[in-house]
N, C-alpha and C positions, 0 to 999 in steps of 0.2 A: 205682209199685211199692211192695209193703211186705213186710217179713221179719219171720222167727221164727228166734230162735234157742234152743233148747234142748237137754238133755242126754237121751241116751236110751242106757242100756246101757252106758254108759261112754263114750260116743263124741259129737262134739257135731256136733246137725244144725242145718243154715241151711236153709230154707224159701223160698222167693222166690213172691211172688204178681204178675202182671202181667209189663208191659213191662222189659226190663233193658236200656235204651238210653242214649243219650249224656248224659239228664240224671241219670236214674235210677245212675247206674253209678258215679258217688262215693261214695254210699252201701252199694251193693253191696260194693264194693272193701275201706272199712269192717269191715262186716259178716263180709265173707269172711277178713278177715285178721283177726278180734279169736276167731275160730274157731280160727284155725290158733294164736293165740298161747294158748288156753287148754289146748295142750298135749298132747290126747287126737287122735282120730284123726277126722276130718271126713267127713261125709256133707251133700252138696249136693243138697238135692230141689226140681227144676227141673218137679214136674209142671203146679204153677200159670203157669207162664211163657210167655203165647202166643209172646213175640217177642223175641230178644235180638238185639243188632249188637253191631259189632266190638269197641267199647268194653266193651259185659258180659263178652265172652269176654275181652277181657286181664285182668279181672278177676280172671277163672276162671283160667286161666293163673298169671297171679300171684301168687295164694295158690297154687297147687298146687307151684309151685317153692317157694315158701316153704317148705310141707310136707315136701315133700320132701329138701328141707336138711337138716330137722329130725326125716328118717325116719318122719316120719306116716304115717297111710294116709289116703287120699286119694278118696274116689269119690264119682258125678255117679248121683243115684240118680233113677228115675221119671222121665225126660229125657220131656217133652212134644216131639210131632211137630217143633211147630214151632222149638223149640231143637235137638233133634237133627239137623234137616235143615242149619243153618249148622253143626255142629260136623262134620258128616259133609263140606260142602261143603271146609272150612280144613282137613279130615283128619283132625278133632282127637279122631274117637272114636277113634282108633288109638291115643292119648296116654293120655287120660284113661281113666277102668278106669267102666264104665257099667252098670249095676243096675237091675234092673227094680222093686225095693222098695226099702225100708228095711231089712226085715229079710235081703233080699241084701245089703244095702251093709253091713249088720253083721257078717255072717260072713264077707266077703269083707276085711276091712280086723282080722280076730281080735280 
C-alpha cells in the first residue's frame, strides 16, 4: 500500500493506493490520524484501493471518531467497488458520508 497526503481547498486528502490489510493497516492508521490532527476537514479517496479487511476499516473508523470529537467533516470519497462492497457488507456506508469525487467530498464537508 502507499499514500498521499495533501492539502487541497482547505481540506486534507489521504489517498491510498493498493491493499489496506493487516500488514498495511499500521501505516494507514498513521496516516489517517496525522489528517485528522492537522485540524482541517478530511477527504479519504479509496479509489486506488482494490482490497481492504477489517483491520483497514477500524482504521477508517477510527480516525472518523477522532473527527468527529473534534467536529471535522469527515468523508470516504471515490470508494472503489471493491472497498465499498466490505463497507456496505459491516453497514458502514450508512456511517460514513461517501462521494463520488473530490470535488463532492469538498462541498459536502463546506
Amino acid at each position: 500500500m502507499e499514500h498521499e497526503i495533501r492539502e487541497e481547498q482547505g481540506a486534507t486528502v489521504v489517498a491510498f493506493q493498493g491493499d489496506v490489510d493487516l500488514q498495511s493497516s499500521p501505516e494507514a492508521r498513521k496516516a489517517l490520524l496525522e489528517a485528522v490532527a492537522m485540524g482541517s476537514g478530511v477527504l479519504v479517496d479509496l479509489s486506488g484501493v482494490d482490497y481492504i479487511d477489517s483491520s483497514g476499516v477500524a482504521s477508517l473508523v477510527e480516525s472518523y471518531q477522532k473527527a468527529r470529537k473534534q467536529s471535522q467533516g469527515y468523508v470516504l470519497v471515490s470508494v472503489s467497488e471493491g472497498a465499498r462492497r466490505v463497507l456496505e457488507l459491516a453497514r458502514l456506508d450508512k456511517v460514513f458520508t461517501l462521494c463520488d469525487s473530490i470535488s463532492d467530498g469538498l462541498e459536502e464537508i463546506g
